[in-house]
N, CA, C and O atoms as CSV, one atom per row, in Angstrom:
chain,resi,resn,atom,element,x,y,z
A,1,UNK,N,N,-39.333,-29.447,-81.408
A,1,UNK,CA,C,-40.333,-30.019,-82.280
A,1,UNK,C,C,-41.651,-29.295,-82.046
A,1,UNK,O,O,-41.926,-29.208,-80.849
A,2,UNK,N,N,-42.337,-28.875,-82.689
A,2,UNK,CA,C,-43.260,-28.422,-82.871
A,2,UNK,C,C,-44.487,-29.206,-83.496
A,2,UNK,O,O,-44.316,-29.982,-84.437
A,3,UNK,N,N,-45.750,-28.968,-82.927
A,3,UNK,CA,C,-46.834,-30.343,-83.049
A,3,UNK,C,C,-47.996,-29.345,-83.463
A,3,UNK,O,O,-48.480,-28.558,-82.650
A,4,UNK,N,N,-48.446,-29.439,-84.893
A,4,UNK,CA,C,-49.515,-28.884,-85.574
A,4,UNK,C,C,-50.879,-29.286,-85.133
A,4,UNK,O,O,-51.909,-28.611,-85.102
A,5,UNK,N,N,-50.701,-30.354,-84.844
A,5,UNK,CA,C,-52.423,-30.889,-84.448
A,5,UNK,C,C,-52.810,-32.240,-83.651
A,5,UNK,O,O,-52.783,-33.408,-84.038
A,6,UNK,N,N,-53.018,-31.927,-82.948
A,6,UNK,CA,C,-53.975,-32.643,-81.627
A,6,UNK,C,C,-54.036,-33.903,-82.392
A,6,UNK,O,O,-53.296,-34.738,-81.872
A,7,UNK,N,N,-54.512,-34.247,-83.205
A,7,UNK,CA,C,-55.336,-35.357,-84.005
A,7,UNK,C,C,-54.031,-36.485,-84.244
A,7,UNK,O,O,-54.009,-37.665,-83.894
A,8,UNK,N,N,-53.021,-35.744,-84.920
A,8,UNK,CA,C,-51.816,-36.443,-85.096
A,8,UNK,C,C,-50.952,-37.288,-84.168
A,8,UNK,O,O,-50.172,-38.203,-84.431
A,9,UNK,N,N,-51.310,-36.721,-82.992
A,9,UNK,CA,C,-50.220,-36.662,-81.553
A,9,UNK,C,C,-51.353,-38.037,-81.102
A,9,UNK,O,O,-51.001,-39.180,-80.811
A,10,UNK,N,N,-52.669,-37.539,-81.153
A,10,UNK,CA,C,-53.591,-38.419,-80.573
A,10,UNK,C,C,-53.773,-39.808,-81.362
A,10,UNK,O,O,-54.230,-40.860,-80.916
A,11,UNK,N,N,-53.443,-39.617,-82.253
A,11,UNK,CA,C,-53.325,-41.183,-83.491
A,11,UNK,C,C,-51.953,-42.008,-83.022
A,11,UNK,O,O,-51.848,-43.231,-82.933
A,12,UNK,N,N,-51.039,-41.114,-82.775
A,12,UNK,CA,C,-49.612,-42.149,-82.413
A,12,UNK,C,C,-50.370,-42.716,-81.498
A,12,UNK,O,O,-50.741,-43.788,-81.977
A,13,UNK,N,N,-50.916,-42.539,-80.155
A,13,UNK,CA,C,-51.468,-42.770,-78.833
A,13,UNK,C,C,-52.613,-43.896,-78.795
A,13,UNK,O,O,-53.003,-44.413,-77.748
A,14,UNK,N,N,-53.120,-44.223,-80.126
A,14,UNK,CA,C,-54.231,-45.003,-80.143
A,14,UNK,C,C,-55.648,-44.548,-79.004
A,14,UNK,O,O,-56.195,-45.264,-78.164
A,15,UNK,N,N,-55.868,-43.462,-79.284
A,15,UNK,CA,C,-57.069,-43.035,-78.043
A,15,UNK,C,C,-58.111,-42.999,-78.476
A,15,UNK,O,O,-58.822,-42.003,-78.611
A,16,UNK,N,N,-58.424,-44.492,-78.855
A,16,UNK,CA,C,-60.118,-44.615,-79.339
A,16,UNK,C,C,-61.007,-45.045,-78.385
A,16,UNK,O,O,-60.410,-45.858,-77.678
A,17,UNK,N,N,-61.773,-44.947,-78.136
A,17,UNK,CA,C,-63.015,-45.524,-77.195
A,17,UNK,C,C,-63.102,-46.818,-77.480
A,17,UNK,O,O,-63.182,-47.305,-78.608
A,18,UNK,N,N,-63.074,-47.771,-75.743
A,18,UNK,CA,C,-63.536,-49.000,-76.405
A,18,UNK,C,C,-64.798,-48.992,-76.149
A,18,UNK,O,O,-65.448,-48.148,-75.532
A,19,UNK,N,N,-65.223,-50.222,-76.777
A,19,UNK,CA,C,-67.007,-50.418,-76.136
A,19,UNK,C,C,-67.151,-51.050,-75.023
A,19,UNK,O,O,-66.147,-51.540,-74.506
A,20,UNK,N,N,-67.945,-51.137,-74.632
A,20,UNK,CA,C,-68.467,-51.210,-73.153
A,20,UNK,C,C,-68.729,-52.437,-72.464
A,20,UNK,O,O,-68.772,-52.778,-71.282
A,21,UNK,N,N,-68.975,-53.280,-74.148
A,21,UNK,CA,C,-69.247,-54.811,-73.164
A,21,UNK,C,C,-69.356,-55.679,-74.531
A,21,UNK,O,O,-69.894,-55.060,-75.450
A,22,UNK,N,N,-69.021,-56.747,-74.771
A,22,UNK,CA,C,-68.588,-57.058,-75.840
A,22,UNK,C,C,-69.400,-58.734,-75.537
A,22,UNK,O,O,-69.617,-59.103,-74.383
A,23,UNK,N,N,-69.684,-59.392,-76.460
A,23,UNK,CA,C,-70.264,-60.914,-75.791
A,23,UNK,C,C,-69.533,-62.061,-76.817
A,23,UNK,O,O,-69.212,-61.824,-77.982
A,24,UNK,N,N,-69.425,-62.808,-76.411
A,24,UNK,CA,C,-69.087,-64.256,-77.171
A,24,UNK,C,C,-69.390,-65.003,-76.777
A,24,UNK,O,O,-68.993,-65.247,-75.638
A,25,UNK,N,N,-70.165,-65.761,-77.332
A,25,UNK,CA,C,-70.449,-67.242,-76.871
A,25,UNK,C,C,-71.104,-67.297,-75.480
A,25,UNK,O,O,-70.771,-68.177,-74.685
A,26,UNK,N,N,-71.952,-66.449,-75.198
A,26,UNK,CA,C,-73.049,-65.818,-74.124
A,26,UNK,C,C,-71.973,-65.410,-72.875
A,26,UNK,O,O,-72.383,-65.186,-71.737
A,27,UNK,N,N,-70.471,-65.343,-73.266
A,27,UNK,CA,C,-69.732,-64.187,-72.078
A,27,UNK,C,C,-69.506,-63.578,-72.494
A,27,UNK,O,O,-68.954,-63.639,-73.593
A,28,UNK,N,N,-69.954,-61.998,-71.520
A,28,UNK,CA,C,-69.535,-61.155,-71.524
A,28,UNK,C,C,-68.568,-60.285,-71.229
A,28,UNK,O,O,-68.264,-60.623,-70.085
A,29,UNK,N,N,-67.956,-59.476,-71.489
A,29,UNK,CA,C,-66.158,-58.720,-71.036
A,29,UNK,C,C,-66.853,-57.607,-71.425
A,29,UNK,O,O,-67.843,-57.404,-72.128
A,30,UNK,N,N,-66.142,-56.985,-70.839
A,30,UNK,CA,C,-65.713,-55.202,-70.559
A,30,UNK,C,C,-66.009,-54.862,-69.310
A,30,UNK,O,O,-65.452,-53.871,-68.838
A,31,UNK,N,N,-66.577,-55.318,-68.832
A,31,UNK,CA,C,-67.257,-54.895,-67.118
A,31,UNK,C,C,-66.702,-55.800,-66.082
A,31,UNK,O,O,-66.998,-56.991,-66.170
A,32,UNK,N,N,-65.922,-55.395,-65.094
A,32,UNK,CA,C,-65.668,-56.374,-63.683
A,32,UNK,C,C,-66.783,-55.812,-63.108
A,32,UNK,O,O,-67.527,-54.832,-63.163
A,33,UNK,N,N,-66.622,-56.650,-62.643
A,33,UNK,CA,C,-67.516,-56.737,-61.354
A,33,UNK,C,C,-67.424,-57.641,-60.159
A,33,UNK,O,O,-66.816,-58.702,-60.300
A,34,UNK,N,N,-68.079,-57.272,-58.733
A,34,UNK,CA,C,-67.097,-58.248,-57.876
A,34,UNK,C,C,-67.970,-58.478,-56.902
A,34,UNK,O,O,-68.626,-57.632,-56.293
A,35,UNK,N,N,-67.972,-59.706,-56.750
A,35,UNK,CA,C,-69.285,-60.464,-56.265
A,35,UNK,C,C,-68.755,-61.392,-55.160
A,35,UNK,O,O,-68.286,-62.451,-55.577
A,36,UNK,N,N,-68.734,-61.123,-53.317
A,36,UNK,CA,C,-68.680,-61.792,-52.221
A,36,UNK,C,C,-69.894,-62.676,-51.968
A,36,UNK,O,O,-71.118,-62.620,-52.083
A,37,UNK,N,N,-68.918,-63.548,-51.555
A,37,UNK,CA,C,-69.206,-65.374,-50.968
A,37,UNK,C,C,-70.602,-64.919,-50.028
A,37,UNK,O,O,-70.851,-63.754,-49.717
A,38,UNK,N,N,-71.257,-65.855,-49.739
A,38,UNK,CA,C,-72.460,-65.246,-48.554
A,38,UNK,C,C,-71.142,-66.049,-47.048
A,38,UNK,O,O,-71.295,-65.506,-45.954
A,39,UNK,N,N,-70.374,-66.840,-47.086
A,39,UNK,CA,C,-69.830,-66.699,-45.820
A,39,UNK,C,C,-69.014,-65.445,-45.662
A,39,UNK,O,O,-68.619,-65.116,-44.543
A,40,UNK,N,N,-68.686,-64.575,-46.966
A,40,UNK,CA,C,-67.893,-63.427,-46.692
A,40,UNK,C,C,-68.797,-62.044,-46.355
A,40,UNK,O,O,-68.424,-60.876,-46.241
A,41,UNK,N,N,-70.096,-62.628,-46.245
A,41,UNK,CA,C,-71.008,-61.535,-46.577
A,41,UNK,C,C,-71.655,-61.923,-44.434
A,41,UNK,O,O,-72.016,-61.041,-43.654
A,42,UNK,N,N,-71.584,-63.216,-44.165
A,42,UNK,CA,C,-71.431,-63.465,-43.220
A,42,UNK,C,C,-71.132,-63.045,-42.237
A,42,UNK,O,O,-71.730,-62.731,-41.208
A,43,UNK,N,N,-69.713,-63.031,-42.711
A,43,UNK,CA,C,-68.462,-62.668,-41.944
A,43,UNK,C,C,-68.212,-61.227,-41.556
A,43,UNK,O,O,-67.422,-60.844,-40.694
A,44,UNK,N,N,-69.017,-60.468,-42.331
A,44,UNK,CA,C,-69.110,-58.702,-42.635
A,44,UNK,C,C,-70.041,-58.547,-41.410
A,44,UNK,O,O,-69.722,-57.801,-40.485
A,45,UNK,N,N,-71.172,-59.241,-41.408
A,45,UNK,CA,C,-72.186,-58.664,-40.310
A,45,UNK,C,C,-71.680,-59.225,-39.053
A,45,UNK,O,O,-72.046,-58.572,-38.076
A,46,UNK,N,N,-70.875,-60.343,-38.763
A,46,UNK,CA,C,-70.308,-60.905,-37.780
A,46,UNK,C,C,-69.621,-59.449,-37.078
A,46,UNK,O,O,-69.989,-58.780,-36.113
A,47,UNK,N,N,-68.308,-59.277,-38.149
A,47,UNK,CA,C,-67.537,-58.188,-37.484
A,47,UNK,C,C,-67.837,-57.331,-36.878
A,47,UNK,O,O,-67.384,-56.970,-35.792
A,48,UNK,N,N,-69.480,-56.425,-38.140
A,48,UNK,CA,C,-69.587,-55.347,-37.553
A,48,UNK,C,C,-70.443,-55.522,-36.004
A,48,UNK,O,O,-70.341,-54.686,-35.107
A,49,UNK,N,N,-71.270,-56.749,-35.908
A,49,UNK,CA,C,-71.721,-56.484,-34.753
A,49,UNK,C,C,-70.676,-56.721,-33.355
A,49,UNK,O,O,-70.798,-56.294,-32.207
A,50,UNK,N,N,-69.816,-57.418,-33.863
A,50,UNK,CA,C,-68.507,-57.555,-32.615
A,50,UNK,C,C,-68.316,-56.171,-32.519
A,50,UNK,O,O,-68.524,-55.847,-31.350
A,51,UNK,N,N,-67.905,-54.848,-33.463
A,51,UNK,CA,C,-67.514,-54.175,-33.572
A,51,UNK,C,C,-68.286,-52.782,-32.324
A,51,UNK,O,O,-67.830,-51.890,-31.609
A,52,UNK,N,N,-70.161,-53.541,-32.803
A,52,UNK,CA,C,-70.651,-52.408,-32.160
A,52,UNK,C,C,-70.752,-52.627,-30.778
A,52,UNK,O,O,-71.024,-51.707,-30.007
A,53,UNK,N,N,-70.527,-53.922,-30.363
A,53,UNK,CA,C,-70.946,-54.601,-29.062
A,53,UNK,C,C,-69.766,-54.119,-28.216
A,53,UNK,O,O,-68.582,-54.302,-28.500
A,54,UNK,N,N,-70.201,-53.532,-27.229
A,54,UNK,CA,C,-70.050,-52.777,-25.657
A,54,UNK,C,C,-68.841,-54.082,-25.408
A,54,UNK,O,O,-68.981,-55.282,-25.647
A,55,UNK,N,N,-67.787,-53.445,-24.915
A,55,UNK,CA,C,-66.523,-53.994,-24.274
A,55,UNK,C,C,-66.749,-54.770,-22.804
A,55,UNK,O,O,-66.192,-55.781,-22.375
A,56,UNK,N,N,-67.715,-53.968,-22.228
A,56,UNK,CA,C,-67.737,-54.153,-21.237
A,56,UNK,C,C,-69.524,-54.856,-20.832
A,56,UNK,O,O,-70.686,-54.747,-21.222
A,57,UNK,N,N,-68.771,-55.523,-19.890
A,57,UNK,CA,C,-70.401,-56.609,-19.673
A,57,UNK,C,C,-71.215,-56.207,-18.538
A,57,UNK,O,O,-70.994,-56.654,-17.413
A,58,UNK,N,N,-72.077,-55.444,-18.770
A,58,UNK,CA,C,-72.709,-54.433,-17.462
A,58,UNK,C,C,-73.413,-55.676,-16.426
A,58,UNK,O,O,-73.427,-55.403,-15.226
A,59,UNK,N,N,-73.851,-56.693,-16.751
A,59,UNK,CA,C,-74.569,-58.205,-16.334
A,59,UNK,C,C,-73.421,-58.287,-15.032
A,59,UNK,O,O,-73.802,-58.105,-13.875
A,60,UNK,N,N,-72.158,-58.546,-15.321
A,60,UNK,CA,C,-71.222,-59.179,-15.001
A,60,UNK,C,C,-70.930,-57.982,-13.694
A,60,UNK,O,O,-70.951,-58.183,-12.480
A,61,UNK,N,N,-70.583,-56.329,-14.658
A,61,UNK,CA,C,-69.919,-55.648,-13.126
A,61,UNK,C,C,-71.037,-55.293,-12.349
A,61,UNK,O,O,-70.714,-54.988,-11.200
A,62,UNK,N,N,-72.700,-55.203,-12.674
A,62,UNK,CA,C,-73.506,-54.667,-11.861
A,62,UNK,C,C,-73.599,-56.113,-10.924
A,62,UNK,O,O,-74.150,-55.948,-9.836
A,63,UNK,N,N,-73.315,-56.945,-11.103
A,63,UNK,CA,C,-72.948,-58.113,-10.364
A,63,UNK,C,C,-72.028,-57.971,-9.210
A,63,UNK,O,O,-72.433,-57.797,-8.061
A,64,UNK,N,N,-70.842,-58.045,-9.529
A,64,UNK,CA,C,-69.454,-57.451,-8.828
A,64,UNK,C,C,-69.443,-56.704,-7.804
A,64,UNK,O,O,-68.866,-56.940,-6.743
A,65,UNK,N,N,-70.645,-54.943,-8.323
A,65,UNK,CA,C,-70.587,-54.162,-7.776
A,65,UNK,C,C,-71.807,-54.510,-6.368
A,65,UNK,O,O,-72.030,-54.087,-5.234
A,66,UNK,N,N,-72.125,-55.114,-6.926
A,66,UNK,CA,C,-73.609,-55.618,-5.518
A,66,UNK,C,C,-72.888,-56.634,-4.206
A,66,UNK,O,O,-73.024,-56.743,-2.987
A,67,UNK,N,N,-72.074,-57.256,-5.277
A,67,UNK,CA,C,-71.425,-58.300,-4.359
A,67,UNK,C,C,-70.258,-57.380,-3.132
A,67,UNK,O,O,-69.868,-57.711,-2.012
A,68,UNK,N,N,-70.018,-56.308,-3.862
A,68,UNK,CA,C,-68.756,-55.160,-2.797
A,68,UNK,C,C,-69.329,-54.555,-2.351
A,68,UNK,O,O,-69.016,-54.408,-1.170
A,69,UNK,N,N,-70.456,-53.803,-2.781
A,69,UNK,CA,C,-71.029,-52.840,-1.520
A,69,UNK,C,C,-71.900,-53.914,-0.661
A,69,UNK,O,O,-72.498,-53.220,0.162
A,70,UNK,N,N,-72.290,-55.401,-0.440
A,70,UNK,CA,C,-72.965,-55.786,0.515
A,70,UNK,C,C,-72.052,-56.457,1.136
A,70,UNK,O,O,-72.414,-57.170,2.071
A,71,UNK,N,N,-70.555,-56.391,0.748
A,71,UNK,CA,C,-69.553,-57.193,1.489
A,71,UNK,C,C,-69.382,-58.748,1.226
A,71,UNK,O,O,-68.807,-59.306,2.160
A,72,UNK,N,N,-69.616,-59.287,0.548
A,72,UNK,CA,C,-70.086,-60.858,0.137
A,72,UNK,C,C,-69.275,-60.888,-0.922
A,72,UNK,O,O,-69.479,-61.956,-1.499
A,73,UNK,N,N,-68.432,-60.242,-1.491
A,73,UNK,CA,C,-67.096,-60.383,-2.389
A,73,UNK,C,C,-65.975,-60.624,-2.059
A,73,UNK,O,O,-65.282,-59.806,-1.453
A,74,UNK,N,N,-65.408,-62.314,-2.542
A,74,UNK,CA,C,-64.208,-62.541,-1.628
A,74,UNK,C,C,-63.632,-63.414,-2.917
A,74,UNK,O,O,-64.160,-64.108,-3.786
A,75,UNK,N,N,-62.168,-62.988,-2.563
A,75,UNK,CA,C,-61.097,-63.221,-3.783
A,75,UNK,C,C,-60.354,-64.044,-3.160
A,75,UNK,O,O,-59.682,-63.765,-2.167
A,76,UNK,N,N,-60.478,-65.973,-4.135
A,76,UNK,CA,C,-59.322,-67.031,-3.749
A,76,UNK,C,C,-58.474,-66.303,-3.732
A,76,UNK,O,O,-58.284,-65.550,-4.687
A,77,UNK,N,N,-57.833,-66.297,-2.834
A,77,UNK,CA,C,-56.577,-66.035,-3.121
A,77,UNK,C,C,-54.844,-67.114,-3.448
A,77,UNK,O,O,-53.636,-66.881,-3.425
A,78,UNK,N,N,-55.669,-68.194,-3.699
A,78,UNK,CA,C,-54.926,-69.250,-4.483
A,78,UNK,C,C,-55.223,-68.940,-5.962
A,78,UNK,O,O,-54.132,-68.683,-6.471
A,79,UNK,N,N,-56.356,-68.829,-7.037
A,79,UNK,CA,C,-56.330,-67.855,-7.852
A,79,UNK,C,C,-55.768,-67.288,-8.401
A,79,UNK,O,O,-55.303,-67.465,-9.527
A,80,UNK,N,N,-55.653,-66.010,-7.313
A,80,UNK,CA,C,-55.362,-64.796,-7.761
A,80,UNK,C,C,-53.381,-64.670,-7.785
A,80,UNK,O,O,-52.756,-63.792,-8.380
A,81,UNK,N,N,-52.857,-65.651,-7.082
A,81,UNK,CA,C,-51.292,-65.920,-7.323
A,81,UNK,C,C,-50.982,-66.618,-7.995
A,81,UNK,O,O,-49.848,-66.678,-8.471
A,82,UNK,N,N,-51.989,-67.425,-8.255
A,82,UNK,CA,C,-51.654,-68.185,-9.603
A,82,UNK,C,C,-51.981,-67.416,-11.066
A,82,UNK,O,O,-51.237,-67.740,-11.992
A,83,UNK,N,N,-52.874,-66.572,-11.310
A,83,UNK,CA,C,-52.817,-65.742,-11.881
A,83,UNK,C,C,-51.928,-64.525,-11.925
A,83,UNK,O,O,-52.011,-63.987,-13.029
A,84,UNK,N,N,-51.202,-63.981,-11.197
A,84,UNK,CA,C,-50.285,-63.271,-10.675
A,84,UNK,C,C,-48.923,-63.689,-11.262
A,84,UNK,O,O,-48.175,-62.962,-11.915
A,85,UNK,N,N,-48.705,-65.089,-10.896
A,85,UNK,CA,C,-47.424,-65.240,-11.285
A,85,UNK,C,C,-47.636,-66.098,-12.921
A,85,UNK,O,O,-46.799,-66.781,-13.511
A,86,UNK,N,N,-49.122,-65.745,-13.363
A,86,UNK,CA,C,-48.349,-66.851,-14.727
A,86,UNK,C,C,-48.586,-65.242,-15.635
A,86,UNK,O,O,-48.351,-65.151,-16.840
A,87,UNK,N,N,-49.001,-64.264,-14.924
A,87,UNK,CA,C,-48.914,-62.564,-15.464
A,87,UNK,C,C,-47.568,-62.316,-15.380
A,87,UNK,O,O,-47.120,-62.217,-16.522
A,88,UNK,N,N,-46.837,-62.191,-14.661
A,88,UNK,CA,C,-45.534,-62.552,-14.347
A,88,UNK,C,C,-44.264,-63.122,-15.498
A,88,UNK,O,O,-43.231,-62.728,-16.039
A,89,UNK,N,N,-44.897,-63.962,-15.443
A,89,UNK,CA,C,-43.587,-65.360,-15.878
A,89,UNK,C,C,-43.840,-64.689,-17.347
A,89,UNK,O,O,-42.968,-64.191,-18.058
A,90,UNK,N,N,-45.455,-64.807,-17.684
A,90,UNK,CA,C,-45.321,-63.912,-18.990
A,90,UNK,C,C,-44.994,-62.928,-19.992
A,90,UNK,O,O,-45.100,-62.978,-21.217
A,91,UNK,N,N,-44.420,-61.690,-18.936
A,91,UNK,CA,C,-43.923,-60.669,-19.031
A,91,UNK,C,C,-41.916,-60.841,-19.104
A,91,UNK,O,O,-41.043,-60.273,-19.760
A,92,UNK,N,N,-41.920,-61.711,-18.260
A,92,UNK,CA,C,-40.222,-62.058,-18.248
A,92,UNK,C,C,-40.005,-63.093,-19.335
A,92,UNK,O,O,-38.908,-63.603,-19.566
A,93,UNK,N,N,-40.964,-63.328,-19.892
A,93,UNK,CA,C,-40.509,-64.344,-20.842
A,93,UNK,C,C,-40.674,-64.053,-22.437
A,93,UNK,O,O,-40.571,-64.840,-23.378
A,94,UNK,N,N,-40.969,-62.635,-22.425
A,94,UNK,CA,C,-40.283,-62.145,-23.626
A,94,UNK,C,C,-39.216,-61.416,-24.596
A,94,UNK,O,O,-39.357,-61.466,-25.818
């Protein structure tokens, strides 16, 4: 088959321009648009500052570290087996 003209091919196709924004009854169509909640807008600055915030709590180990080099750091060691074995039980119990 052989196709003489653009115009013809393009008419089967319906390739007219629509317009852009159309109104009825004071709504408007043709345009989305997409508009977040202020708790979702919230929730955005929440993340990112979790996101930028340091893993690690320098308060806490420059603490730690004062308490080991002056020797005054001492580990229950009721604690630390009870923590031990529920690290433990946790690992065998999957």
């Amino acid at each position: 088959m052989r196709v003489e003209s653009i115009s013809q091919v393009a008419s089967l196709y319906n390739t007219t321009k629509t317009t852009a924004k159309q109104s009825v009854n004071g709504a408007s169509y043709g345009r989305d648009f997409l508009s977040i909640s202020q708790t979702g807008q919230d929730y955005q600055i929440a993340k990112q500052a979790v996101a930028e915030a340091s893993d690690i709590r320098e308060d806490k180990v420059s603490q730690l570290k004062k308490q080991v080099s002056s020797n005054n750091y001492s580990v229950d060691t009721g604690d630390f087996a009870d923590k031990l074995l529920a690290q433990y039980n946790a690992m065998n119990n999957k």
